[in-house]
N, C-alpha and C positions, 0 to 999 in steps of 0.2 A: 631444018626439019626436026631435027633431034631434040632442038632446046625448044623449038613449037612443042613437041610433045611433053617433054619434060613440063615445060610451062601448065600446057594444059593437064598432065597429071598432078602436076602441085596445087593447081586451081580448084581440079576435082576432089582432092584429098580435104583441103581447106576446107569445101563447099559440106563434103562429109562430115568434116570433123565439126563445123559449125553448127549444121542439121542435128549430128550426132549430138552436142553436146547444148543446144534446144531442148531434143527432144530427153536429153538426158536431164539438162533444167525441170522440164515441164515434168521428169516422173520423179525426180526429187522434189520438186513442191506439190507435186501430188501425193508423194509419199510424206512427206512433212506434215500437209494439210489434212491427210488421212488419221497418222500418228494424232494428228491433236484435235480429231472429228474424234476419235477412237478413244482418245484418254479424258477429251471434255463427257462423252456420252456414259464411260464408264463413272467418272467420276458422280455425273450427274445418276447415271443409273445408283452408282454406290451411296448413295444420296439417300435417294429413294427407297432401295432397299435400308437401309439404316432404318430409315422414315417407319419403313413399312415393319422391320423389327420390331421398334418400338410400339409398333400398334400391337394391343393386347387380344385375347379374344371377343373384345365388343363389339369389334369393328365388322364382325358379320351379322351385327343384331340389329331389328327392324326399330327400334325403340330409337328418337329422336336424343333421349334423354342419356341412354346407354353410349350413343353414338359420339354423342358429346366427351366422353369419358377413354376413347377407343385409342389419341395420343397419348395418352399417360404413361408417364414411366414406370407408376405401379402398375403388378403384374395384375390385373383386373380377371374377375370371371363372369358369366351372366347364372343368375340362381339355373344349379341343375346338379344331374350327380359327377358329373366331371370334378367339381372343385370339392363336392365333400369325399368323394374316394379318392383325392390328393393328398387333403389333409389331413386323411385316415391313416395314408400313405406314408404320409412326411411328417406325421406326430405333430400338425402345428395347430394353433386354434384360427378359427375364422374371422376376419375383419367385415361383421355385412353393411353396406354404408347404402343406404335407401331418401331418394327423392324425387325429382321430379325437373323437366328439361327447364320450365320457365318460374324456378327457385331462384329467389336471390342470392340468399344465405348459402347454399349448394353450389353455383356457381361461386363464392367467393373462398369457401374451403377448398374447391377443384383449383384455385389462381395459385391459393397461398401453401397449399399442401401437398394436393396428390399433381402438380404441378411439378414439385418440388423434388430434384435429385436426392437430395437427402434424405424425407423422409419416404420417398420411394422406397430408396433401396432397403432401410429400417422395415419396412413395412414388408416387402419383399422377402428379407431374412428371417421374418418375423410368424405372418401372417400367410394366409391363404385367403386372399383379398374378392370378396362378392357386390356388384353392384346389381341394385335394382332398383325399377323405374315402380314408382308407390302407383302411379295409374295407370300398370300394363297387370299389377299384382298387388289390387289391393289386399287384397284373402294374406300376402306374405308383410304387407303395412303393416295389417290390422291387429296380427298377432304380436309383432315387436314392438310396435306402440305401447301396445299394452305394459311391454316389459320394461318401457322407457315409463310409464307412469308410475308403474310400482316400484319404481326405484329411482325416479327423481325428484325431490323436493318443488324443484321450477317447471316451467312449463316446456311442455312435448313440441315438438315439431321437426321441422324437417331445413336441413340431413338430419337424418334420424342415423344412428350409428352404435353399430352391436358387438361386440366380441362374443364368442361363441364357443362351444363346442366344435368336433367334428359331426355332432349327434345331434347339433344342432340347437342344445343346451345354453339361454343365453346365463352369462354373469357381468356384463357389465353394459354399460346403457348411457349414452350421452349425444346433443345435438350436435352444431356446429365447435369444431375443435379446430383451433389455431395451430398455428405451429409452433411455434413458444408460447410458455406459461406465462402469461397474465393477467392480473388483475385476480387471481384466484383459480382460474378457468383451467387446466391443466392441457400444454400444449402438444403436437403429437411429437416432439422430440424429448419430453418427455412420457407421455405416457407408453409408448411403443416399447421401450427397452424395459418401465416398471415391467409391463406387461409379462413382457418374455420370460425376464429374471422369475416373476411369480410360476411361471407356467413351468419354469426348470427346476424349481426350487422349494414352491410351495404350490401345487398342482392342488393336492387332494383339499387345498381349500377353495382354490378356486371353482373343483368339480362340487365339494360340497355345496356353496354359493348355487352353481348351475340349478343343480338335485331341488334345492331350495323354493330356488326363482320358478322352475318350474310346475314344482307340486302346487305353489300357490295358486300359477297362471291356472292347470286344472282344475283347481278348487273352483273357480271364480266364472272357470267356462263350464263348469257341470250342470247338468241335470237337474234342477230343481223340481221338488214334487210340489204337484198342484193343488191349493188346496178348493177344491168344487164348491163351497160355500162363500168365497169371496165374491163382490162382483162392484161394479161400476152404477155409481148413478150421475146426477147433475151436477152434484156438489163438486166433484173432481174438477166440471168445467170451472165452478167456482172458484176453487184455492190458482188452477193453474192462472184464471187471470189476475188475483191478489198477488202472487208470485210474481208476475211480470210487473205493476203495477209497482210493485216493492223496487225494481229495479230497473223501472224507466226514468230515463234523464229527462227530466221537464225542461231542461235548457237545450238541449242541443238532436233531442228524443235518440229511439237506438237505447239497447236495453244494455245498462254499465258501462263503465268508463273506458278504458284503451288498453290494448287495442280495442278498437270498434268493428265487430263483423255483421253485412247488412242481416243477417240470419232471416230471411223475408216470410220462412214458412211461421215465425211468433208472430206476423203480421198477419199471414194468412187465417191462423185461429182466431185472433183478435175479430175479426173480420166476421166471422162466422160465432163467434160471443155476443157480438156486437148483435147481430139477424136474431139470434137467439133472444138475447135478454132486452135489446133494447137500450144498454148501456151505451150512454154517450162517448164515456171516457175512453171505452178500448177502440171505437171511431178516432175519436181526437188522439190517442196514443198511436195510430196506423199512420194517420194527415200528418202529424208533424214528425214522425220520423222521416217519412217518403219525401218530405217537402225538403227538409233540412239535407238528407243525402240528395237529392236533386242539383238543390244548390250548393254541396259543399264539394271541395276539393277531390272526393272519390267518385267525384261522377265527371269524365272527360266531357268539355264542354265542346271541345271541337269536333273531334271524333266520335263523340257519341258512346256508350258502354261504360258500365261501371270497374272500378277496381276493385282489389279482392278485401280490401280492409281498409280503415285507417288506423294509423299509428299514435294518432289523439282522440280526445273525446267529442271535439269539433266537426266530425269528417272532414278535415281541411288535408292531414297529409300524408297519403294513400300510400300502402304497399303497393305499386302501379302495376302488376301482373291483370291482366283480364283471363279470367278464368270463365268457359263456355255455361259451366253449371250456374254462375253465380246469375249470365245476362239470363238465363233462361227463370229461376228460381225469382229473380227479381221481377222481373218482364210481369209474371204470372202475378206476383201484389199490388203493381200497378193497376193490371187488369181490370182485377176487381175491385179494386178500390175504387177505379172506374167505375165501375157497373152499381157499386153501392152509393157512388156519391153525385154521377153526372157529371166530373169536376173532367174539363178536358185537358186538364195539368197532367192529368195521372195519365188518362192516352195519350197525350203528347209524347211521354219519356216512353212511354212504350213501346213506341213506334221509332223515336228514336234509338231504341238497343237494336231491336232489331233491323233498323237499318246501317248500324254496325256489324252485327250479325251477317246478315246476307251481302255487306260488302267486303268483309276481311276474312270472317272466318266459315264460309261456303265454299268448300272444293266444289269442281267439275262435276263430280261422281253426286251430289246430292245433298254427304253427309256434311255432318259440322266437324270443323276440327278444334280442338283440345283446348288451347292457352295462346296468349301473348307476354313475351317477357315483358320483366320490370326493366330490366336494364338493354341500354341501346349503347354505343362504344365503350362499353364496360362500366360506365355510370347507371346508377337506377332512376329514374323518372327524365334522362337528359331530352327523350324523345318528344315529354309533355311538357316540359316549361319555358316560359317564357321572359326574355329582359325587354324592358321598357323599352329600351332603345329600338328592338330591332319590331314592335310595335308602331313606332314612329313612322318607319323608313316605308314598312308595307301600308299603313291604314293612311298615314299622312295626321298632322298635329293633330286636328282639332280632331278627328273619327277618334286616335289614338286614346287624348283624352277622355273622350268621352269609355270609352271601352274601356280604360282603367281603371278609371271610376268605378264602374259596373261592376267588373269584374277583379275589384281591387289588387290591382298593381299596384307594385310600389317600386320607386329610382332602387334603391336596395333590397329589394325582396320583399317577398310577403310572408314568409316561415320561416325556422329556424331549425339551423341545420343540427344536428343531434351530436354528429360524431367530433365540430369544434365548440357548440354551443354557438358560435357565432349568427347572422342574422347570413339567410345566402345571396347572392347577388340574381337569385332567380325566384320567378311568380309562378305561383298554380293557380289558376283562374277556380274564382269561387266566387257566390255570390251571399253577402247579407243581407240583403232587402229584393223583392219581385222585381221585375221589371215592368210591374204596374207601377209601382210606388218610387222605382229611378225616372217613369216617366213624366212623373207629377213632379218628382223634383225637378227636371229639366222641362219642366213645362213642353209637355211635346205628349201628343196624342199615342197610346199604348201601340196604335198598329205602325206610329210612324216609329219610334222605337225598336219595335221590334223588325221593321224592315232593314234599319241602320246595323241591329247588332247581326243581323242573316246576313249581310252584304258581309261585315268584318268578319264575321267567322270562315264565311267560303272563303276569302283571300288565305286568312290565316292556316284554312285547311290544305288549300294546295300549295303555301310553303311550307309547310311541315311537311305533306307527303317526300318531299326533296329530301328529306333527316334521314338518316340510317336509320332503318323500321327497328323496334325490338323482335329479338329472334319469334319465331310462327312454331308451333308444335301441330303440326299437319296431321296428327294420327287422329284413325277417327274411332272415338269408343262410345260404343252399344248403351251404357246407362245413359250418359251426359246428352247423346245424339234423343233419347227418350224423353229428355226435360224436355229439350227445345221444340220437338216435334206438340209437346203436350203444350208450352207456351203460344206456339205458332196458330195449333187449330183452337185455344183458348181465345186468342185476338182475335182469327177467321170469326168468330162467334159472334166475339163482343162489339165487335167494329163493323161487320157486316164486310169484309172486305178479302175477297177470296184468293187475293194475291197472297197472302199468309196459308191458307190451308193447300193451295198450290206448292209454297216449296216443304211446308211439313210433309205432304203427299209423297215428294221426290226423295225426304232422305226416310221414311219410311219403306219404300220402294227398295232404297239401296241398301236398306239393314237386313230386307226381309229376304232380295235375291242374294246379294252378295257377302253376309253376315249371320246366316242358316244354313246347319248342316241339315243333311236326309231325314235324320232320325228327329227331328224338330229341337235340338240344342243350337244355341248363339254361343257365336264366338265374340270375344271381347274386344279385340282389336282390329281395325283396317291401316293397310299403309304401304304404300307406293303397289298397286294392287293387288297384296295379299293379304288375307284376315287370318288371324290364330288366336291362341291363347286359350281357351275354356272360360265362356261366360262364369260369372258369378253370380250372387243374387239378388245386387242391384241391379244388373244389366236387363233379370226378366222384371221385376219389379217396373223400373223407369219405362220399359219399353212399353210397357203391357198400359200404361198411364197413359202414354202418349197416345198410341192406338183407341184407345179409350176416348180418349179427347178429341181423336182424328174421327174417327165413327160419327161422334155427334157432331161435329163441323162441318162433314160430307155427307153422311147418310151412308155411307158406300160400304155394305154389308161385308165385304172383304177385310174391310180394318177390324169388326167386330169376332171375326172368326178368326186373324190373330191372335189377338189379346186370346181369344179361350184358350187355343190353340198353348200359347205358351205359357199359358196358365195352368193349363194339365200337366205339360213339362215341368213346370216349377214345382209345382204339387207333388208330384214322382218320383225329383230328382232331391231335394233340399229341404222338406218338409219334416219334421221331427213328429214318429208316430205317440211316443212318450211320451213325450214333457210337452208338444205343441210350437209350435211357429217355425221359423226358414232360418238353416245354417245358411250362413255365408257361402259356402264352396259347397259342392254337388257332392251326394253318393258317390262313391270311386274314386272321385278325385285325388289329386296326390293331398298322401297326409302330411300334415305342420303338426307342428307342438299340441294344438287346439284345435277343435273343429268350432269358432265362434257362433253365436247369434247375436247379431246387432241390433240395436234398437234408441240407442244416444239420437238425436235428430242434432247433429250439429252443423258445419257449413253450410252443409246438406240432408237432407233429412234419410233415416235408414230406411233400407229397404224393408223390415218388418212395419215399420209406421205408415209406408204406400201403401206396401200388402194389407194391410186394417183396411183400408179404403176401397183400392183396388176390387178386395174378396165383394167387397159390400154393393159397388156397383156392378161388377158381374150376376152378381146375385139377383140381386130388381132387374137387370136388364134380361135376363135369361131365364128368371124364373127358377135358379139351380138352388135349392136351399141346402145342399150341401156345402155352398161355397158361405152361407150366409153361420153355418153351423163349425166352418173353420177357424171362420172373422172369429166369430165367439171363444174359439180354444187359444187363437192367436194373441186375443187380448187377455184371456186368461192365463199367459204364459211368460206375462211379463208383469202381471200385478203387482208382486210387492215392490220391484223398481220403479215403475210408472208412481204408486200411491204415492211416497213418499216426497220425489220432488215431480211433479209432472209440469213443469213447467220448462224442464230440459228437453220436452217429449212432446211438443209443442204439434207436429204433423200427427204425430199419433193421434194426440187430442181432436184434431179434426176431422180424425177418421172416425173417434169415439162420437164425435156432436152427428153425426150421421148416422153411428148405429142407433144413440138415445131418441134421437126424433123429433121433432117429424120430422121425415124424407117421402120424395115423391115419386112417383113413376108416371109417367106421361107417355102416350103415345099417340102420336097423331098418324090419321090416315089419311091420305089423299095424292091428286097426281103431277109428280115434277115438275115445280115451272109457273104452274098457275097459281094466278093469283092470289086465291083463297088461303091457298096451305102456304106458299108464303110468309103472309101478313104473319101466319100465324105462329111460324119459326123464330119470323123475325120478333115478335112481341113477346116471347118465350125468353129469346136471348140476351134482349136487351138488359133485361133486369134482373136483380142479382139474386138466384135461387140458388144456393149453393150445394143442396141437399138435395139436390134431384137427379134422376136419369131421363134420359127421353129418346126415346123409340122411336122410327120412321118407318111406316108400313106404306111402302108402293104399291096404287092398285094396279100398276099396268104391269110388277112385274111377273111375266106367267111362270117365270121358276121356283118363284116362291120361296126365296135365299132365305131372308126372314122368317119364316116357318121353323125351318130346319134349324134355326139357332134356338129362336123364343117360339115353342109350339104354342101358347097359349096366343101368340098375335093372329090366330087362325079367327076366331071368335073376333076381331075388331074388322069392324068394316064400316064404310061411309053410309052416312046418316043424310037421306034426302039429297045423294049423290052431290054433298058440299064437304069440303074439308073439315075430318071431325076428331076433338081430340077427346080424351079418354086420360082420366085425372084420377091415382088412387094415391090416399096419405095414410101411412100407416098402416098398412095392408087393409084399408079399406075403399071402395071403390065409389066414386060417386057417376052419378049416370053422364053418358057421352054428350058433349055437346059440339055447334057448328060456331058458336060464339066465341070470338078470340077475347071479349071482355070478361066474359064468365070464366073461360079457363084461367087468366090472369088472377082473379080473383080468389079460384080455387086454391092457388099456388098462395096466395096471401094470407086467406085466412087461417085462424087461430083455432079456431074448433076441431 
């Protein structure tokens, strides 16, 4: 009985200590597995926080571009007074480095530099480091530009990169900087420590420098007095097309040699020279420009939208960024070259941008957004080319063939690569002859041709879609959103086709609710949904165009009572009572070195050279002849610049061929819908009046919107209760009629 128990307390003990030491197992591998949940998650957190160290203060900024910049090991700031009362603070000078999210060159200094431990930390020791995004603050571009041309021999661009004051005094000025010196170029290991050493050691020359740099910049943004006896006639329009003329390429059109930028608004003038004089040439100088970029290399043939440049005189090989202002600016010389030629070459491409447009770069919310990079897996154009081979595989031999042909492919490439000189093993589809005259060589009828190369494109298009996309700049800004809206209800017009003035409609809609403060001021930026920044004064310029455009596309008297609307704002806030025309940056505004006035018309045309136009159709449409007595001080305020060369002033100029005359006012009456007033819109539109406004007086509507903008449309009324229009040239009026062939002809003749 004794050793029974004994037995069974050794059993029990056993059975314990076995459980015991289970369960003792199980909280030692719990406790082990915890220890290395806990040392993996610290680690990993220690990671992160590292990570998160390293991130500077950009990484709370709305800015696509900024955001890009936010890993860097330089200590980064976003323009504001945080970084200049540091460096007030710390006695250092300022590093401002300025560009933009879908820059080539900007992305390759961020790989090779600010990437870079070394010259981080140089930079760091050195510098109170400013990035800023050129398209969230042009007004801060626009000034250091400047100080990048007064003081560089070569050409400006972007990264733009400043050394500075604390005071904001630049003295020194250069673009893309490498990190070793060469080839001349001075690298940032070494210019960073010149730097310093000067700033420790010889200061009062480098502030002297500053003092310098700056009295000039003032000099050059002052004041000029006006002289009231100057003034504009024809002849202007005269020199500005010899000017062009002087420096259009007859071989490849596109005015001067490479880079090539499409600059569409010297088309635009030509265009309206052309209505003017009758001149053949500036027609034929429009046709083979648009024709030759069509078919060359800076125009995506799959995708559809053009690039921002080309790099030859050829247009064969593009800086491949798509820039929003360019499809819009462009889009709008098709147009009309449409309207003045009949040629449905030119509506074709046009319809094709904006069907890149409304498929890549139309957010949800309405607006447009910003850019597409150059570069896709770190390579610039890898998204857009193509090798023979893998043409093969998709189209199959003989299509492949054929489409090479076309589109000149070659086994080894079709350009040549810059940085080896060598030939590259990739194609940029381009063409040298129509695809009329490929179909006569291949004996094949033009429609079956062109059905063959539509079938290989869509193949070709949705294996590319499969390619790492180049980066998307989603922000959506106020000016560039004002082209597109003006290109969109330009087409709605010209094409008859209201699918276009539909989505102008919508990101007009989303600038006006979501992109306007109380007080009738715009804001410059949207993004991820919040809008800031402080309009500039492209943003009312562009927008006020667009509306303008939208009005007569739609009729819809709301568009008309914006543009005033921000027209009075603009007028209030930017308008110079002295000297005449529109600073750049608002009354109040934060002060820069300069308070500029623009008026260069380059990628894109200035906002003073709109405002010319803008003033002018406000003017006729409203009856306001004070807007017409602004145009007048505006153009008088930039005289001696314009005389001289105006053929850099090309949009201006076509604000000028409106003021000189003839221009028209049109207004028709009658009731939505029917017939009559139709025909009559539509016969108006079709054909290419470029110097007109035109009015919509609804008789059904009993509020009498109309009125209250144009009081003088009280006096027009329907004639024999049929659609009647009402045709004044010159400020003179000839009598109403219900005739859509008379009105036509009114707008034609020369008397």
């Amino acid at each position: 009985m004794y050793k029974c128990s004994l037995r069974m307390l050794h059993l029990m003990i056993m059975s314990l200590t076995i459980n015991l030491l289970k369960k003792l197992r199980l909280f030692v591998n719990i406790f082990i597995t915890s220890v290395v949940l806990i040392f993996m998650c610290t680690y990993v957190y220690g990671l992160e926080t590292n990570k998160m160290g390293k991130q500077n203060r950009l990484s709370k900024e709305k800015s696509p571009y900024l955001l890009q910049h936010a890993d860097n090991p330089v200590d980064w700031y976003p323009w504001g007074q945080e970084a200049f009362e540091k460096a007030k603070k710390e006695d250092k000078p300022i590093f401002l480095s300025i560009g933009y999210s879908t820059c080539h060159w900007c992305h390759v200094m961020e790989h090779e530099s600010f990437e870079d431990e070394q010259v981080a930390k140089l930079m760091n020791q050195t510098f109170i480091s400013i990035k800023v995004d050129r398209e969230e603050r042009p007004d801060i571009d626009n000034v250091y530009m400047s100080v990048c041309h007064m003081l560089s021999q070569g050409s400006c661009g972007w990264p733009l990169n400043i050394i500075m004051t604390p005071d904001k005094k630049p003295f020194f000025a250069a673009t893309y900087i490498p990190k070793h010196t060469r080839f001349g170029r001075a690298g940032m290991m070494d210019l960073v420590p010149r730097i310093a050493d000067m700033w420790k050691t010889n200061r009062e020359a480098l502030l002297k420098s500053a003092d310098k740099i700056t009295f000039a910049l003032k000099q050059n943004s002052a004041t000029k007095s006006i002289n009231s006896s100057q003034n504009y006639d024809k002849s202007i329009l005269d020199l500005t097309f010899t000017q062009l003329e002087q420096r259009f390429d007859t071989i490849h059109g596109g005015y001067g040699r490479a880079p090539k930028f499409p600059s569409p608004h010297n088309n635009l003038f030509l265009l309206r020279y052309w209505k003017r004089t009758g001149n053949k040439k500036a027609l034929q100088m429009v046709e083979k420009t648009l024709t030759e970029m069509r078919m060359g290399g800076i125009y995506d043939h799959i995708g559809f939208g053009f690039h921002r440049y080309s790099t030859d005189p050829e247009w064969l090989v593009p800086h491949f960024e798509k820039m929003l202002y360019d499809q819009a600016m462009i889009a709008m010389a098709y147009i009309e070259t449409y309207q003045a030629t009949k040629n449905e070459f030119y509506k074709e491409t046009a319809e094709e941008i904006f069907e890149y447009v409304l498929r890549d770069m139309t957010s949800e919310v309405g607006g447009f957004y910003s850019a597409e990079d150059a570069d896709s897996e770190g390579e610039e154009g890898k998204f857009y080319v193509w090798q023979k081979e893998e043409l093969i595989t998709i189209l199959g031999k003989d299509t492949a063939e054929l489409f090479s042909q076309i589109y000149e492919v070659k086994e080894r490439g079709n350009f040549s690569d810059e940085a080896s000189g060598k030939i590259a093993g990739d194609n940029i589809l381009h063409l040298k002859k129509s695809l009329g005259q490929h179909a006569n060589d291949n004996q094949k009828s033009e429609e079956e041709l062109l059905k063959i190369v539509e079938e290989a494109r869509q193949k070709l298009f949705k294996i590319r879609e499969k390619r790492v996309h180049p980066y998307k700049d989603d922000k959506i800004l106020v000016d560039w959103n004002g082209l597109m809206i003006a290109a969109l209800a330009k087409a709605a017009k010209a094409f008859d086709n209201k699918k276009y003035s539909d989505h102008a409609e919508k990101a007009a809609e989303f600038v006006i609710s979501q992109m306007k403060n109380e007080d009738g001021s715009l804001l410059h930026r949207y993004r991820q949904g919040e809008s800031g920044i402080e309009a500039n004064i492209d943003d009312y310029a562009f927008m006020i165009w667009g509306l303008t455009e939208l009005y007569e596309a739609t009729f819809n008297i709301k568009y008309l009572k914006n543009a005033t609307e921000l027209n009075s704002y603009a007028l209030s806030k930017f308008w110079d009572e002295q000297a005449w025309g529109f600073y750049f940056t608002p009354e109040g505004g934060e002060e820069l070195l300069v308070r500029p006035k623009e008026i260069y018309d380059g990628a894109i045309p200035s906002a003073n050279s709109v405002f010319l136009l803008n003033l002018l159709r406000l003017s006729k449409l409203t009856a306001d002849s004070d807007l017409e007595d602004k145009a007048f001080k505006l153009s008088q305020a930039f005289f001696s610049n314009v005389s001289k060369h105006p053929s850099g002033y090309t949009q201006f100029m076509a604000g000028l061929d409106f003021a000189l005359g003839p221009s028209y006012e049109v207004v028709l009456v009658g009731e939505p819908g029917k017939d009559d007033i139709t025909n009559m819109i539509y016969s108006i539109r079709k054909e290419y009046f470029p110097s007109k406004v035109v009015l919509f007086k609804n008789i059904t509507d009993e509020s009498k919107q109309l009125e209250q903008i144009a009081s003088y449309s009280k006096s027009h009324i329907q004639l024999k209760g049929k659609a009647t229009a009402y045709v004044c040239k010159n400020y003179v009026c000839n009598l109403p009629t219900n005739d859509t062939k008379k009105m036509i002809s009114l707008l034609k003749s020369e008397s």
